[in-house]
GUFI-496855 format. One record per residue (C-alpha): residue in three letters; x, y, z. Coordinates in Angstrom, 3 decimals. Example, Ala and Ser with C-alpha at 12.3 -4.5 7.8 and 13.67 -1.06 7.14 Angstrom:
residues 2
- residuo  X  Y  Z
- ala  12.300  -4.500  7.800 .
- ser  13.670  -1.060  7.140 .
END
This chain:
residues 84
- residuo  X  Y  Z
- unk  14.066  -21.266  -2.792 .
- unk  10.887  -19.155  -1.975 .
- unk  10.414  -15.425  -2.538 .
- unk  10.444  -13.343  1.004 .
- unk  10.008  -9.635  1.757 .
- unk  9.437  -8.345  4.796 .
- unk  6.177  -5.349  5.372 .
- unk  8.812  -3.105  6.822 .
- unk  11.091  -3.537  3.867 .
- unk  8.032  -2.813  1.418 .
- unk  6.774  -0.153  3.585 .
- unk  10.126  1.722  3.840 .
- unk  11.191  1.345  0.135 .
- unk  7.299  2.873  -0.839 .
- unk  6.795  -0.247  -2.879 .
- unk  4.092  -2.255  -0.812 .
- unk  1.239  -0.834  -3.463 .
- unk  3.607  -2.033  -7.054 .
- unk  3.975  -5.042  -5.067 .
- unk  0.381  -5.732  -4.465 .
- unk  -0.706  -4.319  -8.122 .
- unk  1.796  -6.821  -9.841 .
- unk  1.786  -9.776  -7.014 .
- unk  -1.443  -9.443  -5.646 .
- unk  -2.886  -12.321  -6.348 .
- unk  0.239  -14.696  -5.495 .
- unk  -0.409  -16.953  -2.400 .
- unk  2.070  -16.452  0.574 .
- unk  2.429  -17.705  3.923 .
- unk  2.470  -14.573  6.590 .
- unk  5.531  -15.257  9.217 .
- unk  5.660  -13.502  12.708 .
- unk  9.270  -12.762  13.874 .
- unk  8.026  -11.904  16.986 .
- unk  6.490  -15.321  17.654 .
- unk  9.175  -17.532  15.547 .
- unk  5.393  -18.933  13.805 .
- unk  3.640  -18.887  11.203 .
- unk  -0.165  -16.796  10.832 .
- unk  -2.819  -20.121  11.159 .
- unk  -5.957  -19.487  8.806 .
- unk  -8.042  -16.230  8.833 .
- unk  -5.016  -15.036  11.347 .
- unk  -6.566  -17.573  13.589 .
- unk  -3.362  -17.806  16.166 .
- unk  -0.201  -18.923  15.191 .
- unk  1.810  -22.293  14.182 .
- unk  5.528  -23.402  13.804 .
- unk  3.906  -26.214  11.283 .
- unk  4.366  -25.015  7.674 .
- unk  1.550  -27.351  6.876 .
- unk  -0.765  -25.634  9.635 .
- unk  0.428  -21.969  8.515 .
- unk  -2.678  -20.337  6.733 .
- unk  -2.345  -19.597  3.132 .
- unk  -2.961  -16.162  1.580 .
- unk  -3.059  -14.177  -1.684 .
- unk  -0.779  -11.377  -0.946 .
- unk  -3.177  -8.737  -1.241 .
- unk  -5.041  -10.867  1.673 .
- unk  -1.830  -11.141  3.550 .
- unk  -1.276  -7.481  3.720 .
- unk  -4.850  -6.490  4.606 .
- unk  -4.648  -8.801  7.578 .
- unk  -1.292  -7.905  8.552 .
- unk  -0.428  -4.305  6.848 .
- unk  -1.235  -2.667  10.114 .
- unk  1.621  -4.249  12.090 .
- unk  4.822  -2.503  13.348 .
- unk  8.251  -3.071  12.453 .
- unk  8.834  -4.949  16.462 .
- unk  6.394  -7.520  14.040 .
- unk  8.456  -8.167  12.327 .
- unk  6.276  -9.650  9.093 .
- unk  7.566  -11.678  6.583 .
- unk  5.692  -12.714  3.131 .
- unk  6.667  -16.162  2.309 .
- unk  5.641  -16.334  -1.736 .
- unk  4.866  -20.195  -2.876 .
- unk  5.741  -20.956  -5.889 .
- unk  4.324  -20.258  -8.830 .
- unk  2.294  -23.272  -10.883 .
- unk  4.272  -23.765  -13.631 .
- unk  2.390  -24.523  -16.741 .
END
């Protein structure tokens, strides 16, 4: 199961800067629950194809989308970690 958290969520619990010090450089997929799609590449439109959905660090992923309002509704989908 993949890690989610939501920008509102980090916003309104003041932990969207820990979150980006310690997880920064984890990649993510950025979901819109406006649009029910995934962020494409460079925020390049949107996709319902997890293989089309542009991939992110998180610290990308929230200087793309960090801006957005709650009606946004902006998910961080983590991927998982390479194991070693």
């Amino acid at each position: 199961m993949s890690l989610r958290r939501t920008l509102h969520g980090l916003k309104t619990k003041g932990m969207l800067a820990k979150w980006r010090a310690e997880k920064g450089k984890r990649l993510v997929r950025i979901w819109s629950g406006e649009w029910q799609c995934y962020w494409r590449a460079s925020g390049c439109g949107y996709t319902t194809d997890v293989a089309e959905a542009g991939i992110y660090t998180f610290d990308e992923a929230v200087r793309f989308s960090g801006h957005c309002s709650h009606e946004k509704q902006i998910a961080y989908y983590f991927l998982p970690e390479p194991q070693p």
